[in-house]
C-alpha positions as YAML, in Angstrom:
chain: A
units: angstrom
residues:
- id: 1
  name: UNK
  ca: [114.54, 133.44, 95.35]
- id: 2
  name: UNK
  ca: [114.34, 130.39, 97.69]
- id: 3
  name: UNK
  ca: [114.39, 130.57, 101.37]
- id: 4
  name: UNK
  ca: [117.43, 128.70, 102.75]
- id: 5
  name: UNK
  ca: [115.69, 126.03, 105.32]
- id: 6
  name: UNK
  ca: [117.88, 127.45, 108.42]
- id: 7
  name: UNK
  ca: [116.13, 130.60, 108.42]
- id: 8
  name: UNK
  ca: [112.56, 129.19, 108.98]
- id: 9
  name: UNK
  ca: [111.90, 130.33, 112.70]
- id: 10
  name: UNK
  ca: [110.91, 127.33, 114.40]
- id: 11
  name: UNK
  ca: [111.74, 127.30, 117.83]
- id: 12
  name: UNK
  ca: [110.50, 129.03, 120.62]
- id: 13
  name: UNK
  ca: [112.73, 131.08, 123.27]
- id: 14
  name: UNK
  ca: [112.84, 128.51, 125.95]
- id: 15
  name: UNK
  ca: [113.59, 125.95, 122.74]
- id: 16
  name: UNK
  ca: [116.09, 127.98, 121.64]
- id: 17
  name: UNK
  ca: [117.65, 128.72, 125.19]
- id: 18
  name: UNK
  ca: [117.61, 124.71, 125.84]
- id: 19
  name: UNK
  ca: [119.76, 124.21, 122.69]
- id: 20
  name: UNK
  ca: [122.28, 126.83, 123.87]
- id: 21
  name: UNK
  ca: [122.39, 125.89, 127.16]
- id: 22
  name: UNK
  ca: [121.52, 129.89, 128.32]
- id: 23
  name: UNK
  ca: [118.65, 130.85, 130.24]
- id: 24
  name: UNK
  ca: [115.77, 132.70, 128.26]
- id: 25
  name: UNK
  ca: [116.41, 136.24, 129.20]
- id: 26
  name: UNK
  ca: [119.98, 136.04, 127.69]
- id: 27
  name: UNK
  ca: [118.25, 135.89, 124.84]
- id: 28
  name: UNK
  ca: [116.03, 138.66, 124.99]
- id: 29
  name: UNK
  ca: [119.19, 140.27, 125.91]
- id: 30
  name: UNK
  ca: [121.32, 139.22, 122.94]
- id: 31
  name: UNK
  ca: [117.94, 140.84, 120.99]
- id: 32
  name: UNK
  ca: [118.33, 144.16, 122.66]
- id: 33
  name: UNK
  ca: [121.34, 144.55, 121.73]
- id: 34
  name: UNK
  ca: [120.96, 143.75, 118.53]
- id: 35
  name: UNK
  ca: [122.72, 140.17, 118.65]
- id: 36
  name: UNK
  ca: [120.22, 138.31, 117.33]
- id: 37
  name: UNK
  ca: [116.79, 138.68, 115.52]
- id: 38
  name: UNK
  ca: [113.91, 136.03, 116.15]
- id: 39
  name: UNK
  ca: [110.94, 136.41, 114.02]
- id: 40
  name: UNK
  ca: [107.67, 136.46, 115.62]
- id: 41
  name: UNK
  ca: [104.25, 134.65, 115.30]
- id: 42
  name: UNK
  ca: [100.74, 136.31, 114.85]
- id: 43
  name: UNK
  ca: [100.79, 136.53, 118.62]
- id: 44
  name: UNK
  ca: [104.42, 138.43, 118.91]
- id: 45
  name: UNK
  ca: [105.77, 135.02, 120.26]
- id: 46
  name: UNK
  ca: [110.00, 135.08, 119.31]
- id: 47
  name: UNK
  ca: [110.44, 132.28, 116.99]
- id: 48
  name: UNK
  ca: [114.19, 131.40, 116.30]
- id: 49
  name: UNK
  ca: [115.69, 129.52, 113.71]
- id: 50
  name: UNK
  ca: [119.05, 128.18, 112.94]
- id: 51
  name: UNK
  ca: [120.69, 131.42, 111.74]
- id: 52
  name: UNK
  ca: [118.17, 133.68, 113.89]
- id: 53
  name: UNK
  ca: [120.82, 136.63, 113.06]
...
């Protein structure tokens, strides 16, 4: 099955945050509540992508 490109986590929060125009800890907010799921590097870093659902 191929990976559609948009889920590829490539950004990091602040990244992310930038794009949307939100501060950082909205996101970690949104991810609490179950809003949104980043993956996460080898170092637990949140890595979003395009569809980071």
């Amino acid at each position: 099955m191929l990976r559609d490109d948009r889920d590829i986590p490539l950004y990091m929060i602040g990244i992310a945050a930038q794009m949307l125009s939100i501060h950082p800890q909205t996101l970690r907010l949104y991810e609490r509540e179950g809003l949104v799921n980043p993956g996460r590097s080898e170092g637990n870093t949140r890595l979003y992508s395009q569809s980071s659902r």
